[in-house]
MIZA-206970 format. One record per residue: residue in one letter; x, y, z of N, C-alpha, C in turn. Coordinates in steps of 0.001 Angstrom, whole numbers, plus 500000, padded with zeros to 6 digits. Atoms other than C-alpha are relative to their C-alpha. Layout:
BEGIN
aXYZXYZXYZ/...
! end
This chain:
BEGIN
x501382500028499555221399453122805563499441498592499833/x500554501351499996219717449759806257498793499922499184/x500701500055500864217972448249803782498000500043500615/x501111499833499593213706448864803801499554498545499891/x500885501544500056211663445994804789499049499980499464/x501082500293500701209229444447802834498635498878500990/x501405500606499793205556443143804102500086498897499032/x500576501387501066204157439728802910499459500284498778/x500622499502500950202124441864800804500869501063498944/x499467499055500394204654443853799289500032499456498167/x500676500520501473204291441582795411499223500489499838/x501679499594500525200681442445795479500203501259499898/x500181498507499873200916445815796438500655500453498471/x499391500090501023203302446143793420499428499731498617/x500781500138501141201094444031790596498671500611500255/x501083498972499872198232446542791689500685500983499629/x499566498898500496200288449506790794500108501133501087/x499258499371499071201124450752793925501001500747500286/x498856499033500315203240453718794500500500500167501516/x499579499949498507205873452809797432500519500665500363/x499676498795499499207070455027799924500865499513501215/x498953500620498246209771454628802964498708499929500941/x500634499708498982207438454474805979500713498898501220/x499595500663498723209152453631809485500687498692499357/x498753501047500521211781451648807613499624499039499178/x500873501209500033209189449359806221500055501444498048/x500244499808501462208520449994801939498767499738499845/x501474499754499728204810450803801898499093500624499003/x500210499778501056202284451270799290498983502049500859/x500536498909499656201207455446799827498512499964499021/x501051500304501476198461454723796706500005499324499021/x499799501089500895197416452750794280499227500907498955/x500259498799501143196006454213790849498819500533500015/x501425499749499493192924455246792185499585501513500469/x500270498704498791194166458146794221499822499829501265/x500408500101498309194140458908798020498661500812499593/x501208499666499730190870460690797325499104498892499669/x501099500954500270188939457824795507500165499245501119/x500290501278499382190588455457797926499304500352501488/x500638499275498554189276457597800953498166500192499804/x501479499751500413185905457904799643499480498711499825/x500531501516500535185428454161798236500475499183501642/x500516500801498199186252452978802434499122500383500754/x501189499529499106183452455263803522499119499410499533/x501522500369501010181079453918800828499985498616500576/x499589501118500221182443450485800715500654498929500854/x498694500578499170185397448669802108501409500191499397/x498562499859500546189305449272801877500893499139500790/x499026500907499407191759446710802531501527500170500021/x498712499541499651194975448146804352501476498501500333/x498572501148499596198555446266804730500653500863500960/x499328499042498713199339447389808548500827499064500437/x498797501268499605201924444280808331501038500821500828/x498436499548499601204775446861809270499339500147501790/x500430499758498365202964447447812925500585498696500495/x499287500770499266204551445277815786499065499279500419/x501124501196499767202537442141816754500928499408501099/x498880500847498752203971440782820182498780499656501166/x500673500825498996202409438236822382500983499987501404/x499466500209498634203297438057826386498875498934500741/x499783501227499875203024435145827625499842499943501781/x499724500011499050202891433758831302498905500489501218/x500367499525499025201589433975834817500184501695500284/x499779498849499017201010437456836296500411501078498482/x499594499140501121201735439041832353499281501848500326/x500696498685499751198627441554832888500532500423501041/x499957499272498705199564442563836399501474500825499616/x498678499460500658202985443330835068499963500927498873/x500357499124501105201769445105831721499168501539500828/x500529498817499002199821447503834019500589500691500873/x498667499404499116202950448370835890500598501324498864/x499409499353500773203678449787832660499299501107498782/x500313499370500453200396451248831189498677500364500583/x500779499346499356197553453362832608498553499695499632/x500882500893500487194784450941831507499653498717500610/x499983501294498337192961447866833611499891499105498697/x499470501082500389194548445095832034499213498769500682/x500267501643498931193665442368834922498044499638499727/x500719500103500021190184443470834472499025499528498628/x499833500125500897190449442897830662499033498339499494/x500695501208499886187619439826829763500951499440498955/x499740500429501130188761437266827727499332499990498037/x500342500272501301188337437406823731499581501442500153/x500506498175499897188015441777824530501022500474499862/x498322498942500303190989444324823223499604501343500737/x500328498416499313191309447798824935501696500562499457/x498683499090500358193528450779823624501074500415501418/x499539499517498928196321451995825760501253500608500028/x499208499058499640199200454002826538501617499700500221/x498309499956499457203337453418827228499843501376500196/x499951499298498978203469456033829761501926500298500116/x498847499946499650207338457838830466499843500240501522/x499910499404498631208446458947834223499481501561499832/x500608498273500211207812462934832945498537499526499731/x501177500262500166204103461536832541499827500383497846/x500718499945501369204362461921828156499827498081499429/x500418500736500762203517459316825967501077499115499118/x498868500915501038206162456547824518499096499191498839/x500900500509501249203274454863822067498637499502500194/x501550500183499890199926454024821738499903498386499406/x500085501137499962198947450555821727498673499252499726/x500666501273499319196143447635821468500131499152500360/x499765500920499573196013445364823596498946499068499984/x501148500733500181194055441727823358500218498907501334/x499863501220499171193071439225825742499894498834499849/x500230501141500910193533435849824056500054498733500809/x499860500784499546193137433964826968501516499584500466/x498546500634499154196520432014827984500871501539499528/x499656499090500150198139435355826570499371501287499684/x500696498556500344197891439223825705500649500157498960/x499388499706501510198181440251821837500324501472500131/x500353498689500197199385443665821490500532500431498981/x499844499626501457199659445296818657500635502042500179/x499250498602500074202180448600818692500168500778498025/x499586499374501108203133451287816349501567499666499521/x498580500823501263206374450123813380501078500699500806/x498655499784499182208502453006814836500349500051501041/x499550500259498124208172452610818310500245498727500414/x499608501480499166208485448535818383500707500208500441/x499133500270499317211679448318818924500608500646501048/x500329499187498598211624450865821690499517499346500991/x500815500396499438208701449271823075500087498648500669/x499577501606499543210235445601823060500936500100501126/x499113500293499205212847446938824965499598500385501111/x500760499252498499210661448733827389499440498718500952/x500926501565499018208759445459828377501419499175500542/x498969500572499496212234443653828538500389500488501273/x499386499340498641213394446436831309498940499592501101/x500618500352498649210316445622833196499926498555500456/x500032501221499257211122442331833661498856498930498676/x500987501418501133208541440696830714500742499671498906/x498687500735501529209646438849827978498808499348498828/x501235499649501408207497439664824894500478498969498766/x499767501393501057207627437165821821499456500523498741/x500426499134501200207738439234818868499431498901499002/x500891500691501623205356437813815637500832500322498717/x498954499588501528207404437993812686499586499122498851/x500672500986501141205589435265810864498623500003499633/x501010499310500607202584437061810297499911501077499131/x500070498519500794201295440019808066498755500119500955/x501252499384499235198224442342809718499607500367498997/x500604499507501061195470443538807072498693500739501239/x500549499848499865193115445650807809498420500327499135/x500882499646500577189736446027806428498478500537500783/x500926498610499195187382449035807045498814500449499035/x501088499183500965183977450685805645498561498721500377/x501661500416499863180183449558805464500275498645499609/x499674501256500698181261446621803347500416499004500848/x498405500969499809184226445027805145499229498754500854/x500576501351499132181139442423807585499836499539498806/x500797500876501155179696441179804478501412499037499410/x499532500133500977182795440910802721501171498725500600/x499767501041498507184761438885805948499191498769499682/x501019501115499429181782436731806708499721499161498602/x500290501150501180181824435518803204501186499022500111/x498294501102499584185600433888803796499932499566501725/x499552500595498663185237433774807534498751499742500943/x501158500032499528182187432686808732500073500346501386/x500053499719498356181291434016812163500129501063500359/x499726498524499686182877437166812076499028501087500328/x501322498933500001179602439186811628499440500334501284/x500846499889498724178711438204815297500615501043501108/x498870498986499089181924440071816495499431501563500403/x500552498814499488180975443599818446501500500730499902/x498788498962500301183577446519818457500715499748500827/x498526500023499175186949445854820072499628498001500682/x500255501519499899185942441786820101501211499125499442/x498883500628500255189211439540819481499687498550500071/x500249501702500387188695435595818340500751499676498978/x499448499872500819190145433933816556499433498240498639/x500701500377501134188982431940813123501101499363499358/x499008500885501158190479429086810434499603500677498781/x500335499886501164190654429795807066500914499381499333/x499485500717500865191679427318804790500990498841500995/x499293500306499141193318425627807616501110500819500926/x499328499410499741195078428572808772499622500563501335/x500732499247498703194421430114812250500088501964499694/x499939498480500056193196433983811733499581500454501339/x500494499101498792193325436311814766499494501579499488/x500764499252500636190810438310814230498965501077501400/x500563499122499285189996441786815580498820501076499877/x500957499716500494186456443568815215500998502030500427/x499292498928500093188687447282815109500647500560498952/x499091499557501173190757449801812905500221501581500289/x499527498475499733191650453412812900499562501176498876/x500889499066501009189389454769810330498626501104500491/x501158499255499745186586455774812299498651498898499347/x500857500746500902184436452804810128500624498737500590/x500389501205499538183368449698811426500925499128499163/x499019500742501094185723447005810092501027499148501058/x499448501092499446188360444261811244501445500217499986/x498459499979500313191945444082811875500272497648499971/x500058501297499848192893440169810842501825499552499869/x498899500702500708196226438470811346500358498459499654/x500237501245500648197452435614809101501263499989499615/x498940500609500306200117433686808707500779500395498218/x499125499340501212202744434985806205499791499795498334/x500014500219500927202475432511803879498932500076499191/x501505500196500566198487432792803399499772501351499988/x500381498570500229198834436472803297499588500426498572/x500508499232501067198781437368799739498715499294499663/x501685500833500287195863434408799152498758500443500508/x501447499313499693193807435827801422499530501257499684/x500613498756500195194071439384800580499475499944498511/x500762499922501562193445438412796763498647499274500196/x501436500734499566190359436463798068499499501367500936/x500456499126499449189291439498800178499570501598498459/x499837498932500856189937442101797062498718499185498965/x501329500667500605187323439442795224498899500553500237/x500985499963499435184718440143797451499310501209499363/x501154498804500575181977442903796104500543501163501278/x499753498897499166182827446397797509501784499560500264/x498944499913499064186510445606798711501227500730498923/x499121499179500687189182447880796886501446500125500897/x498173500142499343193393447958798122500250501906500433/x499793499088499771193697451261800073501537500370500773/x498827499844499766196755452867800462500575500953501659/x500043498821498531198479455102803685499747501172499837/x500543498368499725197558458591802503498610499717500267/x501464500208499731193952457436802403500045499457501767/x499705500586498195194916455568806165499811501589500921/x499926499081498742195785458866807634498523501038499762/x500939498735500352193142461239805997498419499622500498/x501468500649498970190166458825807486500470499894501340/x499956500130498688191620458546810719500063501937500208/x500699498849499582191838462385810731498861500706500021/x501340499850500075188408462680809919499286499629501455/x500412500518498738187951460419812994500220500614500950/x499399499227498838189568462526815237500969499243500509/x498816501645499041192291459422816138501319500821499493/x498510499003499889195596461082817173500796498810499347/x498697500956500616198834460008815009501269499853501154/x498638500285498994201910458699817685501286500797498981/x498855499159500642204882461064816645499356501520499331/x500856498836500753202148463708815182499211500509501233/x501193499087498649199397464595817978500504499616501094/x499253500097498773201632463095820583501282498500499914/x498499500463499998205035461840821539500577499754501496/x499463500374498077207318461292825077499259501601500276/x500086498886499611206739465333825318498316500122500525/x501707499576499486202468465133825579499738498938500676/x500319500830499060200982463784828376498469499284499407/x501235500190500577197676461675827724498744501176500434/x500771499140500205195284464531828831500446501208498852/x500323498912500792196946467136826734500238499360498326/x500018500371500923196956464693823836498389499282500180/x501415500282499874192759464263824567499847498326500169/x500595501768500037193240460506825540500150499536501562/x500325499894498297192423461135829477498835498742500212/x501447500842500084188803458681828533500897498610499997/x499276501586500394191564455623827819500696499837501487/x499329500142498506192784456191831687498565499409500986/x501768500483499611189817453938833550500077500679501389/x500138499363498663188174454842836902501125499053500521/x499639501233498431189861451577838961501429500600499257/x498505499403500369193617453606837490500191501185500438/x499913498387500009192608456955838231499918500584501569/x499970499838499058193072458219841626498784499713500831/x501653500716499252190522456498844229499476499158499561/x500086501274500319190393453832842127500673498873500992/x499380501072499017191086450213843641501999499781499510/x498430500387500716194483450025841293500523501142499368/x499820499080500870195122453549840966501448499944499838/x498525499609500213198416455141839533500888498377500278/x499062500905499935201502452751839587500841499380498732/x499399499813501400202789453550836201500945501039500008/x499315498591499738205033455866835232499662500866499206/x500696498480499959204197459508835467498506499880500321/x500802499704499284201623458740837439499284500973500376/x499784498976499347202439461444839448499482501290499450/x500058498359500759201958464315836797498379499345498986/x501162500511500830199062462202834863498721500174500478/x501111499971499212196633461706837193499197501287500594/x500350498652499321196518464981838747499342500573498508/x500194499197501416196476466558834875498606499484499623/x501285500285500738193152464826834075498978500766500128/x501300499386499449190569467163833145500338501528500268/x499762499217500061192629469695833519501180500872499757/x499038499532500297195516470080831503499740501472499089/x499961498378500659196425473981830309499732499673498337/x500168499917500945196604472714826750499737498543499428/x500391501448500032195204469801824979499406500072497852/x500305500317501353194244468396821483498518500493499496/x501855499463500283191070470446819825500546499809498137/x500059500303501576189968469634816256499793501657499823/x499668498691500308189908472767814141499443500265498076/x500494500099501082187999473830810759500441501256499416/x499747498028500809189614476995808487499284500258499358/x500235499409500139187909478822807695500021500392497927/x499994499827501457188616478572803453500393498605500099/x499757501645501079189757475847801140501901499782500350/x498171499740500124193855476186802228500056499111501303/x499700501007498726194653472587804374500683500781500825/x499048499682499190196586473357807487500975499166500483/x499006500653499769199457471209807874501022499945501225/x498991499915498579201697469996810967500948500896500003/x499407499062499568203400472311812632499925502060499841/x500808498079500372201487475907811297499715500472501187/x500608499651498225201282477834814415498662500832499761/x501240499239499803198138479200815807500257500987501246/x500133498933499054197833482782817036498362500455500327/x501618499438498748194419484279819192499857500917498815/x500358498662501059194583487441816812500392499970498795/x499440499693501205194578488533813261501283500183499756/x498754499108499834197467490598814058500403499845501561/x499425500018499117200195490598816718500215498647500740/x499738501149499091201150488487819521500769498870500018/x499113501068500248202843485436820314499139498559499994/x500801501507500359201697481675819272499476499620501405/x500989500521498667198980479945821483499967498148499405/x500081501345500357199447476529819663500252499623498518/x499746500386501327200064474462816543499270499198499211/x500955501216500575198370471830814074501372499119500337/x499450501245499672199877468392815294499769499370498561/x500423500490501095197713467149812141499231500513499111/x501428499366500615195521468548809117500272499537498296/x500118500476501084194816468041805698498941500339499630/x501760499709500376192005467924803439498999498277500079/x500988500968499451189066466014804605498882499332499195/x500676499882501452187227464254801603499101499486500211/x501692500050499584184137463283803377499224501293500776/x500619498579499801183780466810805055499974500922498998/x499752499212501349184638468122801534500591501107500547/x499536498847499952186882470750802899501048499868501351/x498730499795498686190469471522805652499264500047500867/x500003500385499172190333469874808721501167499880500962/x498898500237499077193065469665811693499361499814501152/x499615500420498900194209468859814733500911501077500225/x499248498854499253196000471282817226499890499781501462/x499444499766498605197631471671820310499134501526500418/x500408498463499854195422474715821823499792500243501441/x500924499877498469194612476128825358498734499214500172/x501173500625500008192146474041826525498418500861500791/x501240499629499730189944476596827916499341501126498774/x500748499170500773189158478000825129498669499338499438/x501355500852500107185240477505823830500122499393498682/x500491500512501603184282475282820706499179501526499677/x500797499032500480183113477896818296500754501158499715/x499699499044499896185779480074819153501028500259498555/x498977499396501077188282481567815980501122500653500416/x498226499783499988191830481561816074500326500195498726/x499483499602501544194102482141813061501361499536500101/x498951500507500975196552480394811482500739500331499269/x499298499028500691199854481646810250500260499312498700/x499517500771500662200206480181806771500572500870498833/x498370498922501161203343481703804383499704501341500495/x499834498344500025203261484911806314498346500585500119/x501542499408500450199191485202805815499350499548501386/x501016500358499097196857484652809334498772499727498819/x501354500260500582193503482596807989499534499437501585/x500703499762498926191093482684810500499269498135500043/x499914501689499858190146478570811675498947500186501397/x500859499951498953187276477622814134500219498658501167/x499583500413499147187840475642816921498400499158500176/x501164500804500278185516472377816506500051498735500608/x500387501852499388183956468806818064500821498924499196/x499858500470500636185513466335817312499322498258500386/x499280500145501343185504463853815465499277500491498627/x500778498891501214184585465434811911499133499134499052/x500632501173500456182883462068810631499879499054501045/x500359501166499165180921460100812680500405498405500182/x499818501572500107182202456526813667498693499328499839/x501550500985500150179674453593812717500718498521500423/x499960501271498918181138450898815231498963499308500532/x501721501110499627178787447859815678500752499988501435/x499924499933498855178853448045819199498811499333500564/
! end
């Protein structure tokens, strides 16, 4: 088995007391001594400063890059302003989902920023279409999220504060060039910043200085983004879900969507486009009904008793700003918010309500 890779930050994480964990091949801190509940609670209050170094950082380069990247994802690239990021999609021919992406417009190039286990998938996907991507390997990515994280920025990086949600610039510090993104996957206003390898641990111990900023680990990562309602790649969708029945039909623009000026011309087009709006089954948040999380893969049946499964939790857990089990599920999509399904868990149906999502409001400066 090939050895796990280590992040720039992987020392620090360590003399904090960090408890590491395999993740996507990468050696990753799951918590630090705090707890995933304090540290999930102290990024809503505060700020929490994530190490999303293991994510793929790849610049494309070149004439005609966007027009070519849009060959390959169901998102208007060309129309993309400079110093503006937009989420987006790797699209298969069956119309599911190969990974979820941001993409930036940095001027002479596009930054995009993929998920750890799909890079090297993903590098090779752009290679087949003819681009020739320029993987980052001499950076780390940090993220920092919560009420705190402008104040706590704008004290090391002056300027930042002016940034609006999904805003990409990029900033010196100490002589270092930071690319710096006003985004994150918490649901909480906050920055994604990358920085050169060697100024990684300096800056994050100069960031952990700052008033409010605390070292949050990946159970706290996923348990605020499920709060948010933000689907996990390999969890709420994979090659098998298409973007409507994984609820991310809103990330397909008009000028892509049939009768647009640049519609379709991706792959699975064909089965995508049509599906918007009205795929049979699709991603609904989901509240049980007691105190007993619901965990991936628990199927969901219509009745107390009988019958055969109508869907599953993709994602769930316990939610420590709703104080109580929260999921995600694959469900018929015509069924109403409000409505009660039931959940098979060890043999027992618990009855689960079928809810808006997301279950904590985002507070994106927009």
């Amino acid at each position: 088995m090939d050895a796990l890779k280590h992040t720039p930050l992987y020392d620090l994480h360590v003399a904090l007391g960090a408890r590491m964990v395999p993740f996507a091949g990468w050696e990753m801190p799951v918590q630090y001594p705090a707890g995933v509940l304090a540290e999930h609670l102290h990024t809503r209050a505060a700020a929490g400063l994530f190490d999303v170094s293991h994510m793929g950082q790849v610049i494309l380069g070149g004439r005609g890059a966007a027009a070519a990247l849009e060959s390959l994802v169901p998102a208007d690239i060309l129309d993309l302003p400079e110093g503006r990021q937009r989420y987006g999609l790797f699209t298969n021919e069956a119309g599911g989902i190969l990974d979820d992406l941001m993409i930036a417009n940095k001027g002479d190039h596009l930054l995009l920023v993929v998920n750890a286990a799909c890079a090297a998938q993903d590098i090779a996907h752009l290679e087949a279409a003819g681009l020739a991507p320029e993987v980052v390997s001499d950076r780390a990515l940090l993220a920092l999220q919560g009420p705190a994280a402008e104040a706590a920025l704008e004290s090391l990086v002056p300027g930042v504060a002016a940034m609006r949600f999904m805003d990409a610039a990029d900033f010196d510090w100490r002589g270092a060039t930071l690319w710096v993104s006003r985004s994150g996957y918490t649901g909480e206003d906050g920055f994604e910043i990358s920085v050169p390898a060697g100024l990684a641990e300096d800056f994050a111990r100069a960031l952990l200085e700052q008033p409010g900023v605390a070292p949050i680990g990946l159970g706290a990562r996923d348990s605020l983004r499920l709060e948010a309602g933000l689907p996990l790649y390999g969890h709420d969708m994979d090659a098998g879900v298409t973007p409507a029945q994984a609820g991310l039909g809103w990330s397909i623009p008009k000028v892509r969507r049939a009768g647009g000026a640049r519609a379709g011309g991706f792959p699975g087009a064909g089965r995508i486009l049509p599906e918007l709006g009205r795929a049979a089954s699709m991603r609904r948040g989901l509240i049980p009904q007691g105190r007993a999380p619901l965990r991936e893969g628990v199927e969901i049946f219509a009745a107390a008793e009988g019958g055969a499964p109508i869907g599953r939790v993709t994602s769930g857990g316990f939610g420590p700003s709703v104080g109580g089990p929260v999921a995600m599920a694959a469900l018929p999509a015509d069924l109403p918010e409000g409505a009660t399904v039931h959940a098979e868990l060890r043999g027992k149906r618990l009855p689960a309500r079928i809810a808006p999502m997301p279950f904590v409001q985002p507070t994106y400066k927009r």
